[in-house]
Structure formats: C-alpha cells, structure tokens
N, C-alpha and C positions, 0 to 999 in steps of 0.2 A: 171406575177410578183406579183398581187394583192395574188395569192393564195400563192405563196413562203411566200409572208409579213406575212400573218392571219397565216398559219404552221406555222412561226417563234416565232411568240409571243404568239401562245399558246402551242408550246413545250417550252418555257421560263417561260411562267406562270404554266404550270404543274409542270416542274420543284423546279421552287422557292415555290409551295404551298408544296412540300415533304418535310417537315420538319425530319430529321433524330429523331429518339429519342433514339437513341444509344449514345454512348458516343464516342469524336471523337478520330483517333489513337495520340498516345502521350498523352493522358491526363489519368491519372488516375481511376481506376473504384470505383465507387462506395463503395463498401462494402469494398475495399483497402483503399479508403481515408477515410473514417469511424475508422478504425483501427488504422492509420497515425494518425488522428488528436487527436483520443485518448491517445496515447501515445504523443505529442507535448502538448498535455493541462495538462497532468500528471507531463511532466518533466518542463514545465509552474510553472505549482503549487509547485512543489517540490523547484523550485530555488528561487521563488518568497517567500517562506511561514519564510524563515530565510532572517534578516538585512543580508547584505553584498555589499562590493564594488561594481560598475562596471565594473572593471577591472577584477575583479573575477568572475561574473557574466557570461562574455565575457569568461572567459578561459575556467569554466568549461562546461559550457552551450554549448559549440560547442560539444563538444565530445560527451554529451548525445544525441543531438538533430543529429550528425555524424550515433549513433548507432541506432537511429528509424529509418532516411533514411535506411539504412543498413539493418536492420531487416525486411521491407517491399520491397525490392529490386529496390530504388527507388534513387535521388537525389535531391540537393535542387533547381533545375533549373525545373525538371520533378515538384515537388512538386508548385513550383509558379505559373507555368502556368496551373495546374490541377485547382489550387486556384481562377485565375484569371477567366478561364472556369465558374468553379462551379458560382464567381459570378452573372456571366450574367447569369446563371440559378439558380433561388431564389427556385425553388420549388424543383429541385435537394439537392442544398443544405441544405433546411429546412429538406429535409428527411435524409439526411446524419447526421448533426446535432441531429434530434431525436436521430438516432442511437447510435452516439455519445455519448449522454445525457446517453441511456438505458446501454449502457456495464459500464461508470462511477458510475449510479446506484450499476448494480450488481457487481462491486468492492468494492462499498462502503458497499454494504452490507455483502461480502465476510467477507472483512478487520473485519467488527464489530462482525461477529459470532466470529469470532478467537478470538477475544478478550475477547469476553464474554466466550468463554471456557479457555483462559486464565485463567481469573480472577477468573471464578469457580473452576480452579483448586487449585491458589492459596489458595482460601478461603476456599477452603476442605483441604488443607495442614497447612493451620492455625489452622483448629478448631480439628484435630488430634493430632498436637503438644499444644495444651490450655486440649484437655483433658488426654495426656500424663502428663501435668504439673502436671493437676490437678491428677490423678493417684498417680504420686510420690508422693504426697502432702499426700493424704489417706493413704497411703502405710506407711508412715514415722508416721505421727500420730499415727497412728494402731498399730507401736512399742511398744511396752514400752521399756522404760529408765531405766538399768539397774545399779540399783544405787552399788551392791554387786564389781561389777566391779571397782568402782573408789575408793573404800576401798581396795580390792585386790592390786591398783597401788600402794596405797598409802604403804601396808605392805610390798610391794618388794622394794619400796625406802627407808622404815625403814633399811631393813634387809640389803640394800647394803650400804645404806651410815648412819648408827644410827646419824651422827650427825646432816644432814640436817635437819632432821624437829623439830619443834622447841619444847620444852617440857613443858609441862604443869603444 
C-alpha cells in the first residue's frame, strides 16, 4: 500500500509540474487575438475620437465591434473568455499587446505616407495652376493693346448711327 501511496503522489506531482504552454481549446490563439484586439482598439478610437451620445454610441458600436467578431471568426463570449485566459497570463499577454502596439504603428505609419503623397500631390497641383496663372498673366502683358481697333469701332457707330456720338 505504502508503494501505491509514493506512485500516486508522484504521478500527481509530475503531472501538475507539466505546465501546458499551449494555449487551451476554446481560447483564442495568439496572433488571432493580436488581430482582434487591433481592430476593437481602432474601432475604440474611432467612436471615442467624436462627442456623441451614449445612446448612440451603444447603437452604432455594436455593429462595428458585431463585424470584427465576424471578420476573425470569433464571438463575444469566445472573445471574453480568451480575454479573461490571457489575463492570468501576463507575459502572454504582454506579447500579444506588443503586437498589438507594432501593426497600430505600421498603420499609422501607412495612413501618414498617404497623406503625405496626398498633399504633395496637391501642392504639385497648386504650384502648376500659380504658374499657369502666372503664364496667362505674361502672355496678356506681352499683348499689345491695339488702340486702331477702338477707332475702327468708333467709325462703324458713326456710320450706322451719325447721330449718336456727340459733335464736336
């Protein structure tokens, strides 16, 4: 009996020293929830960054945060308890979180090239039309004002109407 007892407690103690370092079934995997929470902090930020009710808040906020479960093939029950998981593992989650942090980065850095080729385009479309202005500008100058012409007008209004202009 003494030898069943010593067996028993140290296949119980081997046991509980295995720490799994997988992730358990039903919880979401890492680099899924990485993804997930990127998008729940994006549409976060997006509802939060305008004043609005909470009434409103509440209506539209489901439907975006409906379509991230949705997009990751997931729901908000799977999602809590992945959440709740993650927390009892802090170094899980910290790595999750960098992750998190680095695709928000290279969004944000996305979003700003765009812009800035935006705006260069703009500003190459500004400074085309200032020297298109400035062209016509040269161009008109560089006329001359042909003064024979407004004598001309003036002799065909004599000749149609002699009474109009006034005599001298």
């Amino acid at each position: 009996m003494h030898k069943y007892l010593i067996l028993f407690f140290s296949v119980t103690l081997f046991l509980c020293a295995c720490k799994s370092t997988g992730v358990p079934n039903g919880i979401i995997k890492p680099n899924k929830m990485a993804g997930l929470l990127t998008e729940i902090h994006l549409i976060d930020g997006g509802l939060y960054s305008h004043v609005q009710n909470p009434d409103t808040l509440y209506k539209y906020s489901m439907g975006n945060y409906l379509a991230a479960f949705e997009k990751f093939h997931t729901d908000s029950a799977t999602f809590k308890k992945s959440m709740d998981y993650y927390s009892t593992e802090p170094d899980k989650l910290s790595a999750i979180y960098d992750s998190v942090d680095n695709r928000v980065k290279a969004l944000s850095d996305s979003v700003a090239k765009i812009q800035m080729k935006v705006r260069q385009t703009a500003q190459k479309a500004d400074s085309l039309k200032a020297i298109h202005r400035a062209d016509s500008v040269k161009k008109a100058a560089q006329k001359p004002v042909k003064p024979v012409r407004a004598i001309d007008s003036l002799k065909k209004l004599k000749q149609k109407h002699p009474d109009a202009l006034p005599k001298k």
